[in-house]
C-alpha positions as CSV (number, residue, x, y, z in Angstrom):
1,X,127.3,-140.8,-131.0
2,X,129.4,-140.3,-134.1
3,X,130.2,-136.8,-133.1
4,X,131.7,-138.5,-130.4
5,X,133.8,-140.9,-131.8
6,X,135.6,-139.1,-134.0
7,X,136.1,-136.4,-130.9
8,X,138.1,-139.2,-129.6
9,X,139.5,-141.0,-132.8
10,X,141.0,-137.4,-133.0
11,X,142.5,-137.3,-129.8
12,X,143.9,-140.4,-130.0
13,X,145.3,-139.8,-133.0
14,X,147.3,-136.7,-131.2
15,X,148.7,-138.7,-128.2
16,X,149.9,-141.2,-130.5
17,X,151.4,-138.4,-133.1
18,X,153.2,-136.7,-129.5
19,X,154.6,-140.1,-128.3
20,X,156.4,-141.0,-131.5
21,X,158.6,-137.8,-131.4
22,X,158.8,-138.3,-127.7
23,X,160.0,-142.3,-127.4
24,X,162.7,-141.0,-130.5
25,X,164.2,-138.7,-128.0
26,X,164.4,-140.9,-125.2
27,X,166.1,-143.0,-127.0
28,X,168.6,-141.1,-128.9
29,X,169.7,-139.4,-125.4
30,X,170.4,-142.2,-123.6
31,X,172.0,-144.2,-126.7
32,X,174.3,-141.2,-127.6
33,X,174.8,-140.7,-123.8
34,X,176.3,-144.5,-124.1
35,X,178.2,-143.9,-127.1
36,X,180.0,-140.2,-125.5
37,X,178.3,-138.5,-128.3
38,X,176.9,-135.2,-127.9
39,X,173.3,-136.6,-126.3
40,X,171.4,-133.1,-126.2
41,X,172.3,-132.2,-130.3
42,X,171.5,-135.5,-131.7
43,X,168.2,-135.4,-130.0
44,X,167.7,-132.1,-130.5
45,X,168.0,-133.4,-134.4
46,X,166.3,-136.4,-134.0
47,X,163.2,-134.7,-133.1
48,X,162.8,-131.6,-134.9
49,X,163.9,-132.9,-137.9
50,X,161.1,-133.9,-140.7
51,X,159.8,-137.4,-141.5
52,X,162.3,-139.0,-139.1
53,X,165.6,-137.9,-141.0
54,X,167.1,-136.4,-138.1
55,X,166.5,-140.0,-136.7
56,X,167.9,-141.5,-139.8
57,X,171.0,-138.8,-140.0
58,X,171.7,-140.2,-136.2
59,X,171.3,-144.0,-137.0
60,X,173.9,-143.5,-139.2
61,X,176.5,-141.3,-137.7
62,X,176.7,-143.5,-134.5
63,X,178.1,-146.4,-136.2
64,X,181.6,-144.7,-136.0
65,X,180.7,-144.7,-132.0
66,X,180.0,-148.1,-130.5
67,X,178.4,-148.8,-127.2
68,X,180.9,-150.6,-125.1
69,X,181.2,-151.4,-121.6
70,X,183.6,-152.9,-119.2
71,X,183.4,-156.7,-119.1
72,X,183.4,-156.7,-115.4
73,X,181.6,-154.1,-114.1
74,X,179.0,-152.9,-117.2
75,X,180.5,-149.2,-116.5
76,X,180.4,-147.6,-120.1
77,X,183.6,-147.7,-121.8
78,X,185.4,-145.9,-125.1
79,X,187.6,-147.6,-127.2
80,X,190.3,-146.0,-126.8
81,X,190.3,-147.0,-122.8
82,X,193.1,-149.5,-121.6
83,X,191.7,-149.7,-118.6
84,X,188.0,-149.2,-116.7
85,X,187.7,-145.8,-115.3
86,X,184.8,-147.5,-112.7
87,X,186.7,-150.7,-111.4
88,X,190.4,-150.3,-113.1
89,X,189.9,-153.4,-114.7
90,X,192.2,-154.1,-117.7
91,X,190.7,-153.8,-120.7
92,X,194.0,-153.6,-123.1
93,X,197.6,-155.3,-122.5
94,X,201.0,-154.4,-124.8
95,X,202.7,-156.6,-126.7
96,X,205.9,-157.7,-124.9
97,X,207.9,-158.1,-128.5
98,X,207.1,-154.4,-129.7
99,X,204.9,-152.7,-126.9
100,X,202.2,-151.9,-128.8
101,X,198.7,-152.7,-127.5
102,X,196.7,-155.5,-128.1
103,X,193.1,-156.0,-129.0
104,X,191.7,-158.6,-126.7
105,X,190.3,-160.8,-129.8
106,X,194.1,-160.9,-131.6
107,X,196.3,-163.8,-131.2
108,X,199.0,-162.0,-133.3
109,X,200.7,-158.7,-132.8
110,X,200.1,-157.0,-136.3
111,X,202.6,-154.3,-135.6
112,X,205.7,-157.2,-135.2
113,X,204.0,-160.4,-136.1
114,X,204.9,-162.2,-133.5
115,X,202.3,-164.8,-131.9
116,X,201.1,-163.3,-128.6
117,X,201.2,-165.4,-125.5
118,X,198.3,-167.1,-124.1
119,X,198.9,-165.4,-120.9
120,X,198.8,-161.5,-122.2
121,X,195.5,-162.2,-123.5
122,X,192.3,-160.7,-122.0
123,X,189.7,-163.2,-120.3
124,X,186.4,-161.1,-120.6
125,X,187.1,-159.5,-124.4
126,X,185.3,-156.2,-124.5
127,X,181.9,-156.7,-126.9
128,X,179.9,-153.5,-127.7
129,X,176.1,-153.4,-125.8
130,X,173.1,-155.3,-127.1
131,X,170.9,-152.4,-128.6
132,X,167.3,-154.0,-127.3
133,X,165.6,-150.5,-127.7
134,X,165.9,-150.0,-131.4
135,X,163.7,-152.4,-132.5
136,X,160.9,-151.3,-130.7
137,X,161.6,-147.5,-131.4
138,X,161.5,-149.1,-135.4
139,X,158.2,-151.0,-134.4
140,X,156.9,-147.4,-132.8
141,X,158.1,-145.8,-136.2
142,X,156.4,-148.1,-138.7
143,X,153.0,-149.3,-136.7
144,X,151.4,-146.2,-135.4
145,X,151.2,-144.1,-138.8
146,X,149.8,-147.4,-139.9
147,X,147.3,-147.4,-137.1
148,X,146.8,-143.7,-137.9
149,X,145.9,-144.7,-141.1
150,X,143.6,-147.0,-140.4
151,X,141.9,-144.5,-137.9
152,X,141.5,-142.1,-140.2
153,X,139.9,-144.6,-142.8
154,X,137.2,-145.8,-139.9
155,X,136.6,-142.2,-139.5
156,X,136.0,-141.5,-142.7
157,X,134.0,-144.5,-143.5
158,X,131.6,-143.5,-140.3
159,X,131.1,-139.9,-141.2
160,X,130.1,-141.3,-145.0
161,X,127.9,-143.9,-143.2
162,X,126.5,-141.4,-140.7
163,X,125.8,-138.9,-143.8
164,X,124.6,-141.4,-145.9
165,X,122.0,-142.5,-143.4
166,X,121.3,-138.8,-142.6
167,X,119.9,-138.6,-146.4
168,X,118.1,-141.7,-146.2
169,X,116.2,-140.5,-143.3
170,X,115.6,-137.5,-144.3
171,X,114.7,-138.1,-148.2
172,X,112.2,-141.3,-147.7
173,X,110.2,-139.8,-150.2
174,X,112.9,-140.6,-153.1
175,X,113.9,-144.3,-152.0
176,X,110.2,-146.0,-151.2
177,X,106.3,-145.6,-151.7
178,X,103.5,-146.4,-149.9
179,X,100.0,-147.4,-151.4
180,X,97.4,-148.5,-148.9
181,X,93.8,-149.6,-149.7
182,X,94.1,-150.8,-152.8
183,X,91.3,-153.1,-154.1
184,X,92.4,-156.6,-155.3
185,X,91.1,-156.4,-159.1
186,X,94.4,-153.7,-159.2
187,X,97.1,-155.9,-158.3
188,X,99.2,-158.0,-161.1
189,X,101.7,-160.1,-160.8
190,X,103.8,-161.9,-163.3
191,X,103.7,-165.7,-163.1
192,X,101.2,-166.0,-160.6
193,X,97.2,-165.9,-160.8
194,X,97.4,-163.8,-157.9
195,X,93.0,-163.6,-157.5
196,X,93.6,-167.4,-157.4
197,X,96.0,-166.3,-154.2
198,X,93.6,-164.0,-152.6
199,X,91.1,-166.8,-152.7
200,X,93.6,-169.6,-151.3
201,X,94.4,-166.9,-148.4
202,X,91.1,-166.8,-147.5
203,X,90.5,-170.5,-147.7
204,X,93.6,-170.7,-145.4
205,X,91.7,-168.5,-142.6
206,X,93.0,-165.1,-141.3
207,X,96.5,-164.1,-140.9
208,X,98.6,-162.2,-142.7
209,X,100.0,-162.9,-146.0
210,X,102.8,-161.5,-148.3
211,X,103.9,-161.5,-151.3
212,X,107.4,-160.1,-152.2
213,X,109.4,-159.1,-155.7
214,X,112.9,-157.9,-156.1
215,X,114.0,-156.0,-158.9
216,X,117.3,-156.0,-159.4
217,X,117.9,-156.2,-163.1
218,X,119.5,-153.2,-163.6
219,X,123.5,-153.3,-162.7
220,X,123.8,-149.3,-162.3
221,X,120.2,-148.9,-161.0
222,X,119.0,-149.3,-156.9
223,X,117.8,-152.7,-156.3
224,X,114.0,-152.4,-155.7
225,X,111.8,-154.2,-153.0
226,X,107.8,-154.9,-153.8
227,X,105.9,-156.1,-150.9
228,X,102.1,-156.8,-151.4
229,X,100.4,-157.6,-147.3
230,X,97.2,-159.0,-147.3
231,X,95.4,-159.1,-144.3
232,X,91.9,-160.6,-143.8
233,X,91.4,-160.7,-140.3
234,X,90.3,-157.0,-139.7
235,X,90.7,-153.5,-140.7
236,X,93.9,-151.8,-139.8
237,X,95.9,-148.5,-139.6
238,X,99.2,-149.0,-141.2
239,X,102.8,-147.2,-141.0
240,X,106.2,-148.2,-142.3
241,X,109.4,-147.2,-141.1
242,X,112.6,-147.9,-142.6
243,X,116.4,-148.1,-141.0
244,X,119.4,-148.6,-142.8
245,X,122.6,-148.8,-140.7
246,X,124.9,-148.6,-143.3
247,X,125.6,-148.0,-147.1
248,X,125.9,-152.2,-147.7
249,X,123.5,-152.9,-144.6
250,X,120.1,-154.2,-145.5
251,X,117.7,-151.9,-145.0
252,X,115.0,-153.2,-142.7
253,X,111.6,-152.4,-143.3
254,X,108.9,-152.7,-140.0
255,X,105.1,-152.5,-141.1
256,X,103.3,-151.3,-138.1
257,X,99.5,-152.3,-137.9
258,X,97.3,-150.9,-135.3
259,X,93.6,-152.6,-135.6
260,X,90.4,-150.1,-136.2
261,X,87.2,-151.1,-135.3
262,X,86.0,-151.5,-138.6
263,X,86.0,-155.0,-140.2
264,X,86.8,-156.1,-143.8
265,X,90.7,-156.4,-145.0
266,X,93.7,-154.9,-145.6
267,X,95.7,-154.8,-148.4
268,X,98.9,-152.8,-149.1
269,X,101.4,-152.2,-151.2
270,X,105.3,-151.3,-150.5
271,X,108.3,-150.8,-152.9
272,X,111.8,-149.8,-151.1
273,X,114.5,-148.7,-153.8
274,X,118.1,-148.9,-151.9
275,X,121.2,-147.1,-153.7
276,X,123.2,-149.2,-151.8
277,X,121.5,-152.4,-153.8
278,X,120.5,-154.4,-150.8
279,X,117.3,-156.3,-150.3
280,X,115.0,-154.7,-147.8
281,X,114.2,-157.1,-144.8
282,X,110.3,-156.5,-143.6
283,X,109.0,-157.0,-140.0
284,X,105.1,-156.8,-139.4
285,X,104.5,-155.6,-136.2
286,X,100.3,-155.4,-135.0
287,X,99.7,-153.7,-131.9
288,X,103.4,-153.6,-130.7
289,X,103.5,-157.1,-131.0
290,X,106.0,-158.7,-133.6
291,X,103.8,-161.3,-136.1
292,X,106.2,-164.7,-136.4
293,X,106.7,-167.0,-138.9
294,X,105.4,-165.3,-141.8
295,X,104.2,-166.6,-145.0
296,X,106.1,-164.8,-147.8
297,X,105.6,-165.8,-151.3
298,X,108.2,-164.9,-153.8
299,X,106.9,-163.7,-157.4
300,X,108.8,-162.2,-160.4
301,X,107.6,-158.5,-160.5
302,X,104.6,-157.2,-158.7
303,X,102.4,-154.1,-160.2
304,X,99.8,-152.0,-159.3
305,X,97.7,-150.1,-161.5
306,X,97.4,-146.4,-160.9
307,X,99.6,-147.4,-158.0
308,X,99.9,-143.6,-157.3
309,X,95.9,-143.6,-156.9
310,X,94.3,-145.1,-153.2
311,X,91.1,-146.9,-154.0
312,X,88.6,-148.4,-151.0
313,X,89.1,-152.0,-150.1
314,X,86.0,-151.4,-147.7
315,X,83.9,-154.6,-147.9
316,X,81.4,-154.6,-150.8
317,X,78.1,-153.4,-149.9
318,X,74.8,-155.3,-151.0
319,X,74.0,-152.2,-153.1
320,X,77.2,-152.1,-155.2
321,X,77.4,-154.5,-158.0
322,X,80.7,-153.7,-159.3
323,X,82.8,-152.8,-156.2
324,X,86.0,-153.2,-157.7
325,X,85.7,-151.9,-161.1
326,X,86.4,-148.4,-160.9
327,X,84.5,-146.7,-163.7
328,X,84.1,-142.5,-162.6
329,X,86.9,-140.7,-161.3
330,X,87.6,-138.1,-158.7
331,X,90.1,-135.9,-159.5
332,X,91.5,-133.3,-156.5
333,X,94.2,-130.9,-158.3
334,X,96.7,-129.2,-155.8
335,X,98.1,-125.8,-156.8
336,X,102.0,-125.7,-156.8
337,X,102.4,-122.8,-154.0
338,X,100.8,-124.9,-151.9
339,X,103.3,-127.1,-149.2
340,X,100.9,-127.1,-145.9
341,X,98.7,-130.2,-147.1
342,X,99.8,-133.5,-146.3
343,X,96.8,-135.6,-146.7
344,X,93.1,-135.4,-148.1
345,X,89.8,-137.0,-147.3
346,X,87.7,-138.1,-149.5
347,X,83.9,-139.3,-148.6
348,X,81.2,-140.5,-151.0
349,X,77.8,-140.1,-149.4
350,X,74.1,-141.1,-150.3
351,X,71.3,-139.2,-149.7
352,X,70.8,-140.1,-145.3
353,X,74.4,-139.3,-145.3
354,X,76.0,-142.0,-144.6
355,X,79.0,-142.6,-146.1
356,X,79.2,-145.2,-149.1
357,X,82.8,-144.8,-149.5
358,X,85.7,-143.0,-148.9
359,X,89.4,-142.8,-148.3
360,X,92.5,-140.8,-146.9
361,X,95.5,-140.4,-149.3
362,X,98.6,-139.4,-146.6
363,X,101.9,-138.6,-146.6
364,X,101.8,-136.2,-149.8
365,X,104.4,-134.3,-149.4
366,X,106.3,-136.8,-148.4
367,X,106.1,-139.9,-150.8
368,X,103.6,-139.4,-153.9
369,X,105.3,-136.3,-155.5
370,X,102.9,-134.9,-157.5
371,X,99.8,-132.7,-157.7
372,X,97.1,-134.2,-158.5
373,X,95.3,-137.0,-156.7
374,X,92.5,-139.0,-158.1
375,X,89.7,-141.1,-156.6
376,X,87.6,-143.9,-158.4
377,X,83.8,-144.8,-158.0
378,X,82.4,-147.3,-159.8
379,X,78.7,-147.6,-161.2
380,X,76.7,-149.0,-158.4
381,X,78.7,-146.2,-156.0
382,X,78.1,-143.2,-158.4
383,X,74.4,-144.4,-158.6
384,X,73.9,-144.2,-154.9
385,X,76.2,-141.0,-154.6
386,X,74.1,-138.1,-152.8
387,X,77.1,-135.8,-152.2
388,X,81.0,-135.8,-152.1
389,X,83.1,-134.3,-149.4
390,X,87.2,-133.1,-149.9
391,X,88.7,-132.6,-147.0
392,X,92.9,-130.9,-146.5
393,X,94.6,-131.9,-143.8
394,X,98.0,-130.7,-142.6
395,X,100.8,-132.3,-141.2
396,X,99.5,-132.6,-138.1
397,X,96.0,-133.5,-138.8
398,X,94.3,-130.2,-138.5
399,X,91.7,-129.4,-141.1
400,X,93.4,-126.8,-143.3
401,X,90.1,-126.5,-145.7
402,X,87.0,-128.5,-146.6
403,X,84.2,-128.9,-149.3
404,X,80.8,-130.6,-149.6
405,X,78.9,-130.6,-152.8
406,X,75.5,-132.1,-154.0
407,X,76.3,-134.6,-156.9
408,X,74.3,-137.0,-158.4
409,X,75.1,-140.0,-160.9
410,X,73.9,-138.0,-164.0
411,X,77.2,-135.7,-163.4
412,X,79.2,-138.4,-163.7
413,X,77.4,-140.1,-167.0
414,X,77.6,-136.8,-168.3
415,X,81.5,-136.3,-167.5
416,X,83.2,-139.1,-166.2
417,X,85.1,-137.2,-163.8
418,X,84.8,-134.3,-161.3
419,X,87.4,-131.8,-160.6
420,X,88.3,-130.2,-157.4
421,X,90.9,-127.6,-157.2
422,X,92.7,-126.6,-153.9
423,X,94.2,-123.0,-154.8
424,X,94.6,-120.0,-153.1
425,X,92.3,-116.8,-153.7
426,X,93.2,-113.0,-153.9
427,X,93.1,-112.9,-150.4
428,X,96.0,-116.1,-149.8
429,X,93.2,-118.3,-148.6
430,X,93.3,-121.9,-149.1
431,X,90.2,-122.7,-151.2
432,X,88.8,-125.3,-152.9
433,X,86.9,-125.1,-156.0
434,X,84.9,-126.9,-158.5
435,X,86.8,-126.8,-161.8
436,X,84.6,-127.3,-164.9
């Protein structure tokens, strides 16, 4: 649509840079035509000339040539005529005293100063022609390079907005992060008990509930956007998307939610950072239905510990005592020739093989910016933990490589966390392997 716009802005800006020239020789013919000038030379001048001097050159050389016509009839006239060449009207009379003529506007003769009789005096004086078109050729002259001006300026401003927005879009991963399924015991936030929050949420019933920092501190830095959602009425998929119309726009964020058929919460943390230090604007849409009137709490800062690392915000079995302390650690090192994976599975099973845990860490490539990507278990997990399964996934969701290995709690008491390294081999094979 912008390719568009200035395709016509352009064109616009052409027929308006044609008709100036084009009114300026209109003019000058007919007006020199008036004044028996030479009509074809001075425009010839007018035109060609640069930056309207030939126009200028003109304005002035036809002051020694006034536009008269004859009182009666209109016919033009020079000043030299005594009479009308169209209707033979009189246009001079001579002095009867010395015979030289008179000037219709003279009431003595200045060649033998005598008065000059009432009756040898013209009726209709000859007055030069009311020049109507010059003001609007001076109008022409002055407002369209202004307009061009301004053109050119909305032009500009749309291919920097259009470029600008072209960037954003395609560089999400430098302006916002995502963390989803985060446990509860990870979130801070200054000046609020925000467990004491959780707890009133849950007292209130289920809905959806937010929490919302701006960090804009900084003069010369992006303003930044925290959003924490809580959500205890079911387990959901989540994706943001953000739009940004312009460099001074605010940026609005929409959170779509599409329900799973698990149960337990959701809880999600979003930061937006805009270079054009606006606050981002968030929408929560659940099932392509918009969610209204919103309860956003504003708090000074909001922070999440290892806010680069997804933990399980799965309901707390009866087994695990300490669900949301992470004690043992997961650790899944990408190597750095490797740009296929975009997101990895990670399951904690017990000995039937069912799963005890587990999460999906997405968008790598695309928001987290780093290599290595860690999962926590705490005790009463790692004590029922039979196996542990990495899974690759590209960007379209096709398994790229998988992993399953037998560990037990004793590996992580004896090292508190295991290893897994996604490489390639001698063969340029994706692998993954244990590193010790």
């Amino acid at each position: 649509m912008s390719i568009i716009a200035v395709i016509i802005a352009f064109v616009l800006a052409a027929v308006l840079a044609i008709a100036v020239p084009v009114a300026i020789g209109v003019y000058v013919y007919k007006d020199a035509k008036e004044r028996h000038m030479n009509p074809v030379l001075w425009t010839v001048i007018a035109v060609l000339a640069p930056g309207f001097i030939g126009f200028i050159i003109y304005l002035i050389a036809r002051n020694d040539h006034p536009a008269l016509s004859c009182p009666k009839c209109g016919h033009g006239i020079s000043e030299s005529f005594a009479v009308c060449p169209s209707c033979g009207y009189s246009l001079k009379n001579n002095c009867p005293f010395c015979g030289r003529p008179l000037e219709p506007d003279w009431n003595i003769c200045p060649n033998c100063s005598n008065p000059i009789p009432e009756d040898m005096k013209i009726e209709n004086p000859v007055k030069p022609k009311k020049d109507k078109g010059i003001g609007k050729i001076l109008a022409l002259i002055i407002l369209i390079p202004l307009f061009l001006c301004v053109l050119l300026i909305a032009v500009i401003a749309t291919l920097s907005f259009s470029t600008y927005n072209n960037a954003l879009n395609e560089s999400t991963n430098l302006v916002s992060e995502v963390v989803s399924d985060i446990s509860k015991s990870q979130v801070e936030c200054e000046g609020m008990n925000v467990q004491e929050w959780f707890n009133d949420c849950d007292k209130k019933g289920e809905g959806v509930y937010i929490l919302k920092a701006v960090d804009r501190d900084d003069l010369y830095d992006p303003v930044t956007t925290k959003y924490l959602i809580y959500r205890n009425d079911g387990a959901y998929n989540t994706e943001f998307n953000e739009k940004k119309d312009g460099l001074f726009e605010n940026p609005e964020i929409t959170a779509s939610y599409t329900q799973t058929e698990s149960s337990g919460t959701s809880l999600v943390y979003y930061e937006y950072s805009d270079i054009g230090r606006s606050e981002a604007e968030l929408t929560v849409v659940t099932d392509g239905i918009n969610n209204e009137n919103l309860e956003i709490i504003t708090v000074s800062d909001i922070d999440i510990e290892n806010s680069r690392v997804p933990v399980t915000a799965e309901p707390a079995s009866e087994t695990q005592k300490a669900a949301d302390i992470p004690k043992y650690e997961i650790d899944v090192d990408i190597s750095d020739d490797i740009n296929t994976i975009y997101s990895i599975k990670i399951e904690i099973k017990d000995e039937s093989g069912s799963v005890i845990t587990g999460n999906v860490i997405t968008d790598i490539n695309d928001r987290f910016l780093q290599d290595s990507y860690s999962y926590y278990l705490s005790e009463s997990e790692a004590e029922n933990t039979d196996s542990i399964t990495v899974t690759c996934f590209d960007k379209d969701g096709k398994t790229v490589v998988a992993t399953e290995e037998k560990r037990s709690v004793t590996d992580f008491v004896n090292d508190n966390d295991i290893d897994f390294e996604v490489e390639k081999n001698i063969a340029g094979e994706i692998v993954i392997s244990r590193d010790y």
